[in-house]
C-alpha positions in Angstrom: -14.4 52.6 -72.3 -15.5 53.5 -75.9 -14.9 52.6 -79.6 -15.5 54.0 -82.9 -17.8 52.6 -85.1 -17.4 54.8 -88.4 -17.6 58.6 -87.5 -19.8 57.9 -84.4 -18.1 57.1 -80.9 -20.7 55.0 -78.7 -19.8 53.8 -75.2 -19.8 49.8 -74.8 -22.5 49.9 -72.5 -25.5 51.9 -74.9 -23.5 50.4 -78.1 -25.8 47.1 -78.4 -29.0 49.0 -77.7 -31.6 50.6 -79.7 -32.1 54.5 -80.0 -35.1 55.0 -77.5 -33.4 52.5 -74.9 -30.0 55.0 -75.3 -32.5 58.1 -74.5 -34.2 56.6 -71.7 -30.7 55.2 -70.3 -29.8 58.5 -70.8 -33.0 60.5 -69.1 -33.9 58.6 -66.0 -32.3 55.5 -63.6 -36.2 54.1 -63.5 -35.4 51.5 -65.4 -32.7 50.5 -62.4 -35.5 49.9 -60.2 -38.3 47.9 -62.1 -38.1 44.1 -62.1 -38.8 43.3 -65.7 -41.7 41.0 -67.0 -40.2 37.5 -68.2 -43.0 36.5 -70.4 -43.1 39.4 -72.1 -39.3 40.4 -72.4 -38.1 41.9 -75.9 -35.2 40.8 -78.0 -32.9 43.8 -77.2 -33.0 43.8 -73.7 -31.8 40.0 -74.0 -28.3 41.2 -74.9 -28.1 43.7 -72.5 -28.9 41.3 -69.8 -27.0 39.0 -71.1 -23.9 41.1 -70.8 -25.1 42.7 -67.2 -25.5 38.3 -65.8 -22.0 38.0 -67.4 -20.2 40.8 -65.5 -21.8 40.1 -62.7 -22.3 41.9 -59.2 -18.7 41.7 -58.8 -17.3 42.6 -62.0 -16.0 39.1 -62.4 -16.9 37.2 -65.8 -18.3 33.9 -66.0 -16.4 31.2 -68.0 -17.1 28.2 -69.7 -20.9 29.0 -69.5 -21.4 28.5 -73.3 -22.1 24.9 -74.3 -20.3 25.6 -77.3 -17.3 26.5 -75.4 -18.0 23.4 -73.0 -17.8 21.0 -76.5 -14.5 22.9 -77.8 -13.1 22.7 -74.3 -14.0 18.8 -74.1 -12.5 18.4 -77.6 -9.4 19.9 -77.3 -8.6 18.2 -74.0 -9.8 15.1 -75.5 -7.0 15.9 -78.1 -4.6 16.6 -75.8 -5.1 13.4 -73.6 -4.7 11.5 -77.1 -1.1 13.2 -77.8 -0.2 13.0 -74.1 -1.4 9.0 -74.1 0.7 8.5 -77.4 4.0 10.5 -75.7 3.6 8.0 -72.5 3.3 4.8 -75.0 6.3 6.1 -77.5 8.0 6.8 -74.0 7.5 3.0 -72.2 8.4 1.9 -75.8 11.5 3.3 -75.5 12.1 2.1 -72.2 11.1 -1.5 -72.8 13.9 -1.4 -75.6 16.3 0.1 -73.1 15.7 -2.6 -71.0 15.9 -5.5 -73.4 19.2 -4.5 -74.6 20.4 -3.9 -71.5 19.4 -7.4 -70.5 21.2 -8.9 -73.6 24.1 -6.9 -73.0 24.2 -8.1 -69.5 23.2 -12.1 -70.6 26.5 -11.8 -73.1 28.7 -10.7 -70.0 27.6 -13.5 -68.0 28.5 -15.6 -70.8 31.5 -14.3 -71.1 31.9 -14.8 -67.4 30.9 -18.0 -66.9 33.4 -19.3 -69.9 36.2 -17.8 -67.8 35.6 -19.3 -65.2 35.4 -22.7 -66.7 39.1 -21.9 -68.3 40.5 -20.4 -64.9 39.1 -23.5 -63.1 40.1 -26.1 -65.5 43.7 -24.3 -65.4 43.6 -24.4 -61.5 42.8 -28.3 -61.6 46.0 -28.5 -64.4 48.2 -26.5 -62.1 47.1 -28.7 -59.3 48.0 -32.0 -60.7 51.4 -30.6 -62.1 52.3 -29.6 -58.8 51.4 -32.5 -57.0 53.7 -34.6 -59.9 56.2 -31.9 -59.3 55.8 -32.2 -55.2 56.0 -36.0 -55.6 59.5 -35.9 -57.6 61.0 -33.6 -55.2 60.2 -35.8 -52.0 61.9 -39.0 -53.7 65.0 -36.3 -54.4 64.9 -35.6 -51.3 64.3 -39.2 -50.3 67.1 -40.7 -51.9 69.2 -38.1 -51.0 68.5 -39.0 -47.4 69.0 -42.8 -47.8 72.1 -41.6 -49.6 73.7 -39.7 -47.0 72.6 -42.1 -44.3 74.6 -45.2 -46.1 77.9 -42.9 -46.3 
């Protein structure tokens, strides 16, 4: 892989380095096999080592790693618990209200209900006692017709 940087094209891997590091990259693999001095370790060879640790032995690429990325991470899920915690509140709000008017709703039919029933029951009892005065006039008909046609 390479860019351009101007009128010069410069692979990725020799692009952060000085120009004696690119001619002994170039020259010789030496470098490969020397374990490098931590005390004494320059400036430039930090970013190439840097990138080398980041690719890794398997080519894979470390994430996260940053504590600056760790903080932006934490604050944007921190931001994103806060909207999802406000949807869940807005969304029991709405359910609460559901609830409460369907509990009025159904507290107005029972209501309604329970005045029927008053009026069909009072009716009943009304129809009752007019049939029984009814029932009662019909037996004395039916009385005096018999004592009728027994004195004839």
């Amino acid at each position: 892989m390479s860019f351009t940087n101007g009128n010069q094209t410069t692979s990725w891997r020799n692009s952060n380095l000085p120009n004696q590091e690119k001619n002994e990259l170039d020259e010789s693999d030496e470098d490969l096999f020397t374990v490098p001095d931590m005390e004494a370790r320059p400036t430039d060879s930090i970013t190439t080592e840097v990138q080398q640790s980041c690719s890794g032995a398997n080519g894979k690429r470390r994430r996260g790693r940053n504590p600056a990325d760790k903080e932006y991470r934490k604050h944007k899920r921190l931001l994103r618990n806060r909207v999802s915690a406000q949807q869940a509140r807005e969304r029991k709000k709405v359910y609460v209200n559901d609830l409460e008017s369907k509990a009025n709703e159904l507290l107005d039919k029972n209501s309604n209900l329970e005045e029927k029933i008053s009026t069909l029951v009072n009716e009943n009892n009304m129809l009752r006692k007019v049939l029984m005065s009814i029932k009662s006039k019909v037996d004395e008909n039916i009385d005096t017709k018999h004592d009728q046609s027994a004195k004839s």
